[in-house]
C-alpha positions as CSV (number, residue, x, y, z in Angstrom):
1,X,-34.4,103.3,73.8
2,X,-31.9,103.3,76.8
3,X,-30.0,100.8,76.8
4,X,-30.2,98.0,80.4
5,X,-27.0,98.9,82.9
6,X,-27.0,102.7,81.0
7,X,-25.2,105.1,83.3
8,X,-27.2,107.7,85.1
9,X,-25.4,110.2,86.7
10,X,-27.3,111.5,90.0
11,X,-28.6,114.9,89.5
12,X,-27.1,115.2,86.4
13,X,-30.3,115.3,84.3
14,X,-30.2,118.8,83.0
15,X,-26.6,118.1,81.5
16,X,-28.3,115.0,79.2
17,X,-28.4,115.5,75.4
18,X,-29.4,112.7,74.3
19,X,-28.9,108.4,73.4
20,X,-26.1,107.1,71.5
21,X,-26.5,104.5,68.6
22,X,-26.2,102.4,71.9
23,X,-28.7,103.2,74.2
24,X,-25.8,104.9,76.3
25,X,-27.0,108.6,77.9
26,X,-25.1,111.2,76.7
27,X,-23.9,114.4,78.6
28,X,-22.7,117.6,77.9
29,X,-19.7,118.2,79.5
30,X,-19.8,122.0,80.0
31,X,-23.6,121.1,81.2
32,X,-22.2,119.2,83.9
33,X,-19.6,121.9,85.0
34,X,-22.4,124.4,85.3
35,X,-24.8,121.9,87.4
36,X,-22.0,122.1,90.0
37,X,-21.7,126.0,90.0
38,X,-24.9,126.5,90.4
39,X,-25.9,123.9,92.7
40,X,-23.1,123.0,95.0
41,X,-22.1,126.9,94.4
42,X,-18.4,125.6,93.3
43,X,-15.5,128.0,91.1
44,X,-15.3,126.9,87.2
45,X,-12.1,124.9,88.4
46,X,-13.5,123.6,90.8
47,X,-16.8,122.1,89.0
48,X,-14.6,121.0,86.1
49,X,-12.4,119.1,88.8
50,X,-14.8,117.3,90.2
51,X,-16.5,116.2,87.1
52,X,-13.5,115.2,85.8
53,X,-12.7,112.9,88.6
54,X,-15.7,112.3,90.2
55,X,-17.6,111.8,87.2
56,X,-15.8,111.0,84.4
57,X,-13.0,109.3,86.4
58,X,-15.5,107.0,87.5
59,X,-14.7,104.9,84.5
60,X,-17.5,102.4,85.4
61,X,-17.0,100.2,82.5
62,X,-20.0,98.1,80.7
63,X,-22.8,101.2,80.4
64,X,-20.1,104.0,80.8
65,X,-21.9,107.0,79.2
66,X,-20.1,109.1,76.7
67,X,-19.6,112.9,77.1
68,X,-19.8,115.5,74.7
69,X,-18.0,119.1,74.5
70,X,-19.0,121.7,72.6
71,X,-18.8,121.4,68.6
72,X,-17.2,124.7,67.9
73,X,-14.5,124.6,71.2
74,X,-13.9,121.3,69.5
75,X,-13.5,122.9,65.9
76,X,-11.5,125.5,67.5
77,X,-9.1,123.4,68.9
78,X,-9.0,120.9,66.0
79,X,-7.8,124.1,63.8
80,X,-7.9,124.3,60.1
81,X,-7.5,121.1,58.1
């Protein structure tokens, strides 16, 4: 169930994954990116720019929504253990 005062992001449906233990929408970061290619026909740097600021800098405490990246970048970056 969604939690009341969830964060939903504009036209950012297509990048949702799914609820955390919270109610709070989760988004896929990478998801995101692409809905600003495609749509507002922005570069890769440009998309992850604006997400990052516009989106993720909106920091909109109580009901912020959590973003995810992709498992195996994340692996990949986390390196052997």
């Amino acid at each position: 169930m969604i939690a009341e005062g969830a964060i939903r992001f504009d036209g950012l449906d297509a990048a949702i994954v799914g609820l955390d233990q919270n109610g709070l929408i989760i988004y896929d970061y990478y998801q995101m990116v692409n809905v600003f290619q495609v749509r507002d026909k922005m570069t890769s740097e440009e998309a992850e720019e604006y997400v990052n600021f516009n989106v993720i800098g909106v920091n909109a405490g109580n009901g912020f929504t959590v973003m995810c990246q992709d498992k195996q970048l994340v692996l990949e970056e986390l390196g052997d253990e």
